[in-house]
N, C-alpha and C positions, 0 to 999 in steps of 0.2 A: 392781507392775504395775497400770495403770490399767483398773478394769470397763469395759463399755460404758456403763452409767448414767453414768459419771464424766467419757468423753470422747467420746460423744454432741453432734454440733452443736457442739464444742469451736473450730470452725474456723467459724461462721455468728455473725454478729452480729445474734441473734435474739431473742425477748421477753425472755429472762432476762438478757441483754448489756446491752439500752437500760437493762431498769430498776435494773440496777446502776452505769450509767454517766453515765447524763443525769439531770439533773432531774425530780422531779415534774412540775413546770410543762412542761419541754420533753416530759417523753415522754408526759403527757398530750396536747400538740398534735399531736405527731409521731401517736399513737393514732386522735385522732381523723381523723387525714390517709389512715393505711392504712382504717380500718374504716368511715368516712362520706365520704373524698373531700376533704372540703375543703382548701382551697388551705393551701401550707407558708409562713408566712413565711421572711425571708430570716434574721431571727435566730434562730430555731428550726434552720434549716437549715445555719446557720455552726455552732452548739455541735452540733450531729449529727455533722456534718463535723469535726470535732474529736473528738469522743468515737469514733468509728470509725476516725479514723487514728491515736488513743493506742492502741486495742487492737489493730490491724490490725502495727503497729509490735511491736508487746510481743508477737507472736506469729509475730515473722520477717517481716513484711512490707516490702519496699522500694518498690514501686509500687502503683499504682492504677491501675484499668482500666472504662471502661464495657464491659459485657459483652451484646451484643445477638446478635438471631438473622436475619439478614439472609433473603433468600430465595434463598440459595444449596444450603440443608439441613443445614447447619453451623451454629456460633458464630461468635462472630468478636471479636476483640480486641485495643484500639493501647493499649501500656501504656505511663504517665508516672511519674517517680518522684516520690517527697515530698520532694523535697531541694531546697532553694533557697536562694540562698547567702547568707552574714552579709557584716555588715562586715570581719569578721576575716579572711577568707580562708576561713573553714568553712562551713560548709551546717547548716543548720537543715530539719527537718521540718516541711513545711508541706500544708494539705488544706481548701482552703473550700467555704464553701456552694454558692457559684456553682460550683466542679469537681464537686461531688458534684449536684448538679441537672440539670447540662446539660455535655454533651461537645458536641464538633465534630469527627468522622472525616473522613476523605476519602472522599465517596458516589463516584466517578464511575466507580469499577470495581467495582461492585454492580450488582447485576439491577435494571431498572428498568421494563424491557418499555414504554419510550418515553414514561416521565413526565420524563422531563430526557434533555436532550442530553449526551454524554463529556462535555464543556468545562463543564459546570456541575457540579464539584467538591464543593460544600459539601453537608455533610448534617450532621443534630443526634441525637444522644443525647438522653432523656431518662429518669433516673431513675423505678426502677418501686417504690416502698416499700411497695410489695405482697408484693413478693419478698424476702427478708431476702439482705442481702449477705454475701460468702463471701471465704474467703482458697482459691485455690490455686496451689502454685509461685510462693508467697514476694511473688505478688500479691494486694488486694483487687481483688476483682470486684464488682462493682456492677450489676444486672441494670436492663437499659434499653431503652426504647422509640425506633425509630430512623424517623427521615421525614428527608423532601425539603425542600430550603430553602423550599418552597412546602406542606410540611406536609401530603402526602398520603406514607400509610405507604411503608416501604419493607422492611417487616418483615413477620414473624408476633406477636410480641407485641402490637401497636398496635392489628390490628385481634380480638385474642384477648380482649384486655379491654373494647373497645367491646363484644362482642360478651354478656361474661360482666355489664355494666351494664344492655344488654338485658333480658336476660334477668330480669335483679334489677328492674327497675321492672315490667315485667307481673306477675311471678309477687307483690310484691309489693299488686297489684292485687287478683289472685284471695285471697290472704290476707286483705286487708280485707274482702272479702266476706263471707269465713267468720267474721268477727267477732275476728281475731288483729288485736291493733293493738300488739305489746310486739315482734314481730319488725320489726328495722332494716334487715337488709339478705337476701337468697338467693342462695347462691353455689351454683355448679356445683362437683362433688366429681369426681377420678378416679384412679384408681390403674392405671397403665398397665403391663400384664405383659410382659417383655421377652426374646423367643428370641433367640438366637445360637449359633454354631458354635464350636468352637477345633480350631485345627490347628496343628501345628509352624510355627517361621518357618524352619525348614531349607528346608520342602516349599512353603511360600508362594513362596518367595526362587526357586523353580525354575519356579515358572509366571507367565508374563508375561500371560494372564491375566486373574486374581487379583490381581495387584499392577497392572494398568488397571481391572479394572473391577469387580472384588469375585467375580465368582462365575467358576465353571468353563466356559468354552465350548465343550471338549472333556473327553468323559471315556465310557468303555464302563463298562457295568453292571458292578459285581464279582459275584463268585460269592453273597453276601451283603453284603444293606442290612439293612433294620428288619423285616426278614418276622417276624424270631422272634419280634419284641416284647421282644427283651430286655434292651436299652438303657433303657428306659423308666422312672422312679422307680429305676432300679438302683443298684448301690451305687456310687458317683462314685469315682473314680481317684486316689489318693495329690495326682498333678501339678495336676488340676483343682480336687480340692480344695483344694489350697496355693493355690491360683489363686482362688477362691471365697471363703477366706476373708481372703487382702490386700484383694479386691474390696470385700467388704461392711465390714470396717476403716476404708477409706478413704471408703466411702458414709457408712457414720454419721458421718464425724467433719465430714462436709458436711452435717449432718444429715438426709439422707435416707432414708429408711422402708423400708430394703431387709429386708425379711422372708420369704419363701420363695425356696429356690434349690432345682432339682434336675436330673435327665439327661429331655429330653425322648426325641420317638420318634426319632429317625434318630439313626446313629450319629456323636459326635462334637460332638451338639445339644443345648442347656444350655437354661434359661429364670431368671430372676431376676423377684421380685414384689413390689411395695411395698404397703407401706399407704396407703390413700387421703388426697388432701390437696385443699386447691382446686385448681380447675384449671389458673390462672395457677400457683402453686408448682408443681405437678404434671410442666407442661410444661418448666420450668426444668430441675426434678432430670431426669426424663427424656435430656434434651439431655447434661446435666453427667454422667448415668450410660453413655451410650454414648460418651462421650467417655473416661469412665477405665475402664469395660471395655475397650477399643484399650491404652492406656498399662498399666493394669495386667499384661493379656496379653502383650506385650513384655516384659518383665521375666521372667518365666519361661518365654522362649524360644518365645511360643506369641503364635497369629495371631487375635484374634475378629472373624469374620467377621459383617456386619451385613444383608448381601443378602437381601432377599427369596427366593432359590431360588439358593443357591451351587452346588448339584448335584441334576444333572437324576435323577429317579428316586428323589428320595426326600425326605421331607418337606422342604418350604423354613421361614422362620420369619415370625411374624406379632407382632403387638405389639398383645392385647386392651386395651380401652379401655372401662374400666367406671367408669359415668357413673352420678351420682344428685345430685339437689337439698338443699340442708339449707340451713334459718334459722341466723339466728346464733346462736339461740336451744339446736343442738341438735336441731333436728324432723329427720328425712329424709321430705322429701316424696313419698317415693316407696317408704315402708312402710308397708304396712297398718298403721290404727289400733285406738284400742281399744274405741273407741265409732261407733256409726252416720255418725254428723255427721262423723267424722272420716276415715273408710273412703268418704265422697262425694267429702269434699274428695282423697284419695287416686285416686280414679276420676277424678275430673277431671284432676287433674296426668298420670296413666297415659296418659286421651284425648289429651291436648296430648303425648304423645311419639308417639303413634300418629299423628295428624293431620299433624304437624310430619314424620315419616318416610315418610307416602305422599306428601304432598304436594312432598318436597322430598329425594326418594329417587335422582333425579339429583347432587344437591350432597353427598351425603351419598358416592356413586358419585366424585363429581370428588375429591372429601376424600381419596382415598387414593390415585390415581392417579399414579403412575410408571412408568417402563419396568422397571422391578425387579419392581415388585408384580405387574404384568401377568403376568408367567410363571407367580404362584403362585393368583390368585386362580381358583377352578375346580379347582384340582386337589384330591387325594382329602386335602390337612389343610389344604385353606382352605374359606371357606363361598364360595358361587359370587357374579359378578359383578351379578346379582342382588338387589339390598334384598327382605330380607321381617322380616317380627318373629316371634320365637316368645314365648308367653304360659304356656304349659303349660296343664294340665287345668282347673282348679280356676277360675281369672280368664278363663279360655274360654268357661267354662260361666257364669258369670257376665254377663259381657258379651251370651252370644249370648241369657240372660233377660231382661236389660234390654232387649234389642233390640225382643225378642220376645211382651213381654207376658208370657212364660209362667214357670210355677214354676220354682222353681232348688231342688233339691234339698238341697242344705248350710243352706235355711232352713226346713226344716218344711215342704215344698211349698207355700210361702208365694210371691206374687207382689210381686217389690222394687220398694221406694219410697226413695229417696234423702231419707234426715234423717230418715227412721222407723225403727222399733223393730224391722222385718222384717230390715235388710239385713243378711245373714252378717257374723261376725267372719272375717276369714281367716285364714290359717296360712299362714307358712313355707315353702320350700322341700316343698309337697307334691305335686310333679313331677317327673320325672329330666331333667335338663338337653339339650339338643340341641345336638351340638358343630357341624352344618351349618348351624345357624344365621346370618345374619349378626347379626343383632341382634336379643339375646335376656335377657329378664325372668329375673332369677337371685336373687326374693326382695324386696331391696328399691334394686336399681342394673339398670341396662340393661349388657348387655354387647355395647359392639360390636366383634364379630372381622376387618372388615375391613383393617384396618390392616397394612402392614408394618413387619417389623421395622426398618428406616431410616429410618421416616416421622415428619417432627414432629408430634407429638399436638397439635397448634395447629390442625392443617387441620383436622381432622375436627371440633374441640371446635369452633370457629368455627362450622362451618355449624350441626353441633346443635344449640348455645345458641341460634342466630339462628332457626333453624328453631321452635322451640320457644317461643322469645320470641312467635314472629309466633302462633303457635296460642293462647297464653295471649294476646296481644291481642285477637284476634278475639272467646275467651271473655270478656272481660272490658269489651268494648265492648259483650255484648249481656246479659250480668248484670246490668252496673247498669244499666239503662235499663228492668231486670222491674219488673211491678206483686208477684209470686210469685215469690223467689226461689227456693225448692223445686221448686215445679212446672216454672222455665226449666230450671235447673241438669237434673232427669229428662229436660226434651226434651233440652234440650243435648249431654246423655252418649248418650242414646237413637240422636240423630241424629249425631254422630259415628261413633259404630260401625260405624250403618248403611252409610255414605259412602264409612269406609275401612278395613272389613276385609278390602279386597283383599290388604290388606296382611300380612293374619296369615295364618300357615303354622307348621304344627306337624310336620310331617313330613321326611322324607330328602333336603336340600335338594341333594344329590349327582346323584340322580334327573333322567335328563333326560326324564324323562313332566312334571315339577315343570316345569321350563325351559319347556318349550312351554305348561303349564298358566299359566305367571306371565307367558307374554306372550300367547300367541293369547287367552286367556280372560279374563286378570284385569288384563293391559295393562300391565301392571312395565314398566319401564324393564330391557335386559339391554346394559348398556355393556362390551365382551369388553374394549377394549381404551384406552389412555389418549388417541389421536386418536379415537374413537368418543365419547368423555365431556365432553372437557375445552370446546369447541365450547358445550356447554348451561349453560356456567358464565352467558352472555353472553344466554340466552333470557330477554326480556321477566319473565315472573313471577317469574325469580332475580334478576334486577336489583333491578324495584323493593321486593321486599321487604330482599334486604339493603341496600340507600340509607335504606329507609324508615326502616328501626331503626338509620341511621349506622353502619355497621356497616363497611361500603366502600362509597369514593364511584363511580360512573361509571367515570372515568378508571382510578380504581387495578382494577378490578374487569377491564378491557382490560387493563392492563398484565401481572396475574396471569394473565390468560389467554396470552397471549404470551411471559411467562417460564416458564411451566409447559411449555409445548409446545415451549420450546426446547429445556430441560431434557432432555425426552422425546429429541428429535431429536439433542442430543450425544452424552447418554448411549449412545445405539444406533449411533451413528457410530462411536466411539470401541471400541465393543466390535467390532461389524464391519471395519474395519482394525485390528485387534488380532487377529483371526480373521484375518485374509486373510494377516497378517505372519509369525502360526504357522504358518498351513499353508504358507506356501513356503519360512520358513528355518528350522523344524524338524520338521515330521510329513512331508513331501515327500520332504528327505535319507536321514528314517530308516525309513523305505518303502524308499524304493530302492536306499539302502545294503544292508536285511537281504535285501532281492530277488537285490542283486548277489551279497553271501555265500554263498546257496543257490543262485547258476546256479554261483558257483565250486566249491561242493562236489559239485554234479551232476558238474561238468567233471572234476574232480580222480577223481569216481569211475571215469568211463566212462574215464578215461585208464591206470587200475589194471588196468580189466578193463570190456569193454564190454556184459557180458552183467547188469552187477551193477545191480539197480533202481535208478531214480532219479525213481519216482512220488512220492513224500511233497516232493520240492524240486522238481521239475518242475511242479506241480501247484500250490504256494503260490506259487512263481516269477510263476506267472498271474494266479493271484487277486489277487497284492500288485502289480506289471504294471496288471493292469484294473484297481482302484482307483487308483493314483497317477495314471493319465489321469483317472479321474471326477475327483479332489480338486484337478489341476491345471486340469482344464475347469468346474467349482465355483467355482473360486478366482477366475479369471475374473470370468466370471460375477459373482460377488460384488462383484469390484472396479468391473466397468461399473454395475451396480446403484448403486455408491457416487459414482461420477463423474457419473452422471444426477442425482443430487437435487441439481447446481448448477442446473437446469434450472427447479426448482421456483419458482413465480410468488410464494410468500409463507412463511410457517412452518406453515399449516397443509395446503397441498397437499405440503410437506416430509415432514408426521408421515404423512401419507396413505399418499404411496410409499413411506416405510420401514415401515409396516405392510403394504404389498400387495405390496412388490417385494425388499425389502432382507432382512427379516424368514424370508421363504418362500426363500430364496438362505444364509441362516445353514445355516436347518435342515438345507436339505441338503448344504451341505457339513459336517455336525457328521455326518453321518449316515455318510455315507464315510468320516469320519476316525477314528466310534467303530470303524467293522467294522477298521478296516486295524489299529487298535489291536489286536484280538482276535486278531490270526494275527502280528504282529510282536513278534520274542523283546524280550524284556523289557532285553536289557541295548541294542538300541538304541533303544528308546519314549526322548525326549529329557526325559520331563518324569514328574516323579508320578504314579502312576494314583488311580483313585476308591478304590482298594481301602489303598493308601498315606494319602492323606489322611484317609481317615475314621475309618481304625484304627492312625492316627501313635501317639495320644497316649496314652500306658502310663501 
């Protein structure tokens, strides 16, 4: 039986593949093509092409596929085989440079948000050898960058890596400063932590739903959720752990970093965590991991659920995004060093994510925005809609000295000078963490908790990098141009601080004293909802800084705005006539069915004997009576709600009224249909209850 060490990345054609299969010469080109960018020739790229489809072959492979990530929230993949035929009548394996460089899909039934008309079909692939290519299900996968025949993206990866070059040329910038001239390139690092749910596919298969829209649109509290806490770190279930460990099997042998798994707080709720990689890889394996968590949970009869908030009343899941800088070299720019000079240069890259986050605390808001997430951001296991940063103790007290002129305590009651002998060594983790945090300092990476669990770790990394790029330009436009680089570099940090420590908060970000504090006083942005946000993608200062750093052009920057908010408005349709359909062809019947039961057994009694009570059915007779009008005047209701947004002038007075009209018409029909649930015997409820699903799985 094969160790992990043994079949590890067994299925990735990654550094140990090339240099066992290509030439010195070619995998030298090929190296320097992922690590400095430079252009691939086409013979480099034929013998690539070839050495990937001898292994790809030798390891069960029949086809080849570009594998991109369109802006649908998924993958997407048209696979072609290597077979092309001889003179003899046979087929020969075949796979060239030119196939491996550049595909051509069919664009014209992808999101475009009106960069091309239906009729304009063509769209291109192009290979991302950033990314190491992968075999699964007997195909190679080829990780690729997808745009328009007019070559504006039409993806997330396209503008993920403009985004991560960015970033690489400024911060490269501030490195030259500091006198580092042996670092080539600065990549963004992330390791994205991944919640999810599993439930039976018996109990899935019985809610319609679930199987439209991912999470539960009805459901009454059970007697017990997570009060106890005792789901939490617990000891994982026979079934799930069978399930946990095909999962992480089949993760390494994709080689991905899947390293902690356990039972989070609600019951039925898992989390999986990798180890950090660049961000472009990062975003791949991520995509490729919620893809065979689905496949793998089939297999053993079981459903993982990816919803931001599947059931109401109790933790939804989120998907941490823990970010930090590092040279090729090795350095993380964003860990204390071990000397003075090095602990400045650390303060600076710290100011440029603080700068980068007030400044750009909207985009950062838009980065996560779905109708999914919306339900969970705010509630008591998400950090609120709100951007703020937590710092902890120690780089607080830090910070609010350099502001302030005054002594800092951790040096001697010494007053700090940037590149002299005064400034503290720091330490470590010497702060207890803030879990209401949205974006919080945990050492030596930033963690940001906004994220859902369904979200591509593209959006968010995008704006960061970009956001941050733009802060290291700024710094690095007015460094070199000092006569003193010491003394700028102090104003520099000095005056950042000062500017934007609105932005820092170290307290109960739960707190709605905090809320009113972060907008009446300190002027945050509080975006509740994904029509409230998505709108500011498109404000003048978002524009021109992502154009500036090429990042997105104009155009594609409108078209994301318009596929985002349709997104929004399907998603919410879709679930609201899926609501409207339950409650009239199975919560309705099974209301008035058990209403009927209980007037015929009232009847049946007084017909026995007239004097015999029949308060307990007479009485529910009513209750269940008076609701099924509410549910059926709701249901209504609901649906006029849904026939009016033909009405709406564009897509975004669309997302408006399904926030103010359609939204406020859900809840309260959910609201009728939990109470009716709570007095209707259980063998007619047509569906699962919350107390079923969440403690299916033995």
């Amino acid at each position: 039986m094969e160790t992990v060490p043994e079949y590890f990345g067994s299925l990735v054609f990654d550094d140990r593949v090339m240099k066992a299969n290509l030439s010195d010469e070619t995998y030298r080109s090929l190296r320097n093509t992922i690590d400095g960018g430079t252009a691939l020739d086409i013979g480099v790229a034929n013998a690539v092409a070839d050495a990937m489809k001898t292994w790809a072959v030798a390891h069960g492979a029949t086809h080849f596929t570009h594998w991109f990530q369109p802006l649908t929230g998924i993958t997407a993949e048209k696979h072609d085989s290597f077979i092309a035929p001889s003179p003899d009548g046979g087929v020969i394996m075949e796979f060239s440079g030119k196939e491996l460089i550049r595909g051509e899909p069919d664009a014209s039934s992808f999101p475009s948000g009106g960069l091309r008309a239906t009729f304009e079909a063509r769209g291109y692939t192009a290979w991302d050898p950033t990314s190491y290519a992968f075999i699964k299900d007997k195909t190679l996968c080829i990780p690729t960058a997808f745009c328009s025949y007019g070559g504006e993206a039409l993806d997330k990866k396209t503008p993920l890596l403009r985004a991560m070059a960015a970033l690489d040329r400024q911060a490269l910038r501030i490195l030259r400063l500091f006198g580092n001239n042996t670092a080539k390139t600065v990549r963004t690092m992330v390791g994205p932590e991944q919640e999810y749910f599993l439930i039976t596919k018996e109990m899935y298969d019985q809610r319609p739903d679930l199987r439209f829209t991912g999470r539960t649109l009805f459901g009454a509290k059970p007697p017990k959720g997570q009060e106890m806490d005792d789901h939490y770190f617990g000891a994982i279930k026979p079934r799930v752990a069978a399930y946990m460990a095909e999962l992480n099997e089949t993760l390494w042998k994709l080689g991905i970093l899947a390293k902690t798994e356990h039972n989070e707080v609600a019951p039925a709720q898992h989390e999986l965590a990798p180890i950090y990689t660049t961000t472009n890889m990062a975003t791949d394996h991520n995509q490729l991991t919620m893809e065979i968590m689905q496949k793998v949970a089939s297999k053993h009869g079981l459903v993982c659920l990816l919803h931001e908030k599947p059931f109401a009343g109790v933790n939804g899941s989120g998907k941490h995004n823990n970010w930090s800088m590092a040279t090729d070299t090795g350095v993380n720019l964003l860990s204390p060093g071990e000397t003075p000079y090095e602990n400045a240069q650390f303060l600076l890259f710290l100011c440029a994510v603080i700068q980068a986050v007030d400044d750009y605390q909207d985009l950062l808001r838009i980065s996560v925005a779905t109708a999914s997430n919306d339900h969970r951001l705010g509630a008591n296991e998400a950090p609120p809609a709100v951007v703020s940063i937590f710092l902890g103790d120690e780089l607080s007290a830090v910070l609010e000295a350099i502001e302030q002129d005054k002594p800092y305590h951790g040096a001697e009651k010494k007053k700090l000078k940037l590149g002299v002998d005064v400034l503290p060594r720091f330490t470590r983790d010497t702060t207890d963490r803030n879990r209401t945090s949205p974006f919080a300092f945990t050492g030596n990476k930033f963690e940001f908790r906004m994220l859902g669990s369904s979200n591509s770790i593209a959006c968010a990394n995008i704006m960061l990098d970009s956001a941050v790029a733009e802060s290291l330009r700024q710094y690095a436009d007015e460094l070199e141009q000092a006569a003193d680089f010491e003394t700028a570099l102090h104003a520099l940090i000095k005056r950042t601080i000062r500017e934007h420590k609105r932005i820092l908060f170290g307290g109960n970000g739960y707190d709605e004293s905090w809320i009113r504090e972060a907008t009446e006083q300190r002027g945050l942005c509080n975006y509740r909802t994904t029509p409230d946000c998505m709108p500011h993608l498109l404000d003048e200062k978002n524009v021109k800084m992502l154009t500036a750093h090429k990042v997105f052009s104009e155009a594609e920057l409108h078209s994301r705005c318009e596929i985002m908010l349709e997104n929004y408005c399907k998603s919410v349709r879709i679930e609201a006539e899926t609501m409207a359909q339950m409650a009239r062809t199975m919560i309705l019947p099974a209301v008035s069915g058990y209403a009927g039961e209980l007037a015929a057994s009232a009847a049946a009694k007084r017909a026995l004997d007239s004097a015999l009570p029949c308060a307990y059915e007479l009485e529910t007779v009513q209750k269940l009576s008076t609701l099924a009008d509410c549910i059926a005047q709701h249901t209504a209701s609901l649906e006029a709600a849904i026939l009016s947004l033909h009405d709406a002038p564009d897509i975004t007075a669309e997302a408006f009224a399904i926030r103010d009209s359609v939204l406020v018409r859900m809840c309260e029909l959910r609201l009728a249909c939990d109470e009716a649930e709570t007095i209707t015997d259980k063998r007619h409820w047509p569906m699962p209850t919350y107390g079923d699903l969440l403690f299916g799985v033995k």
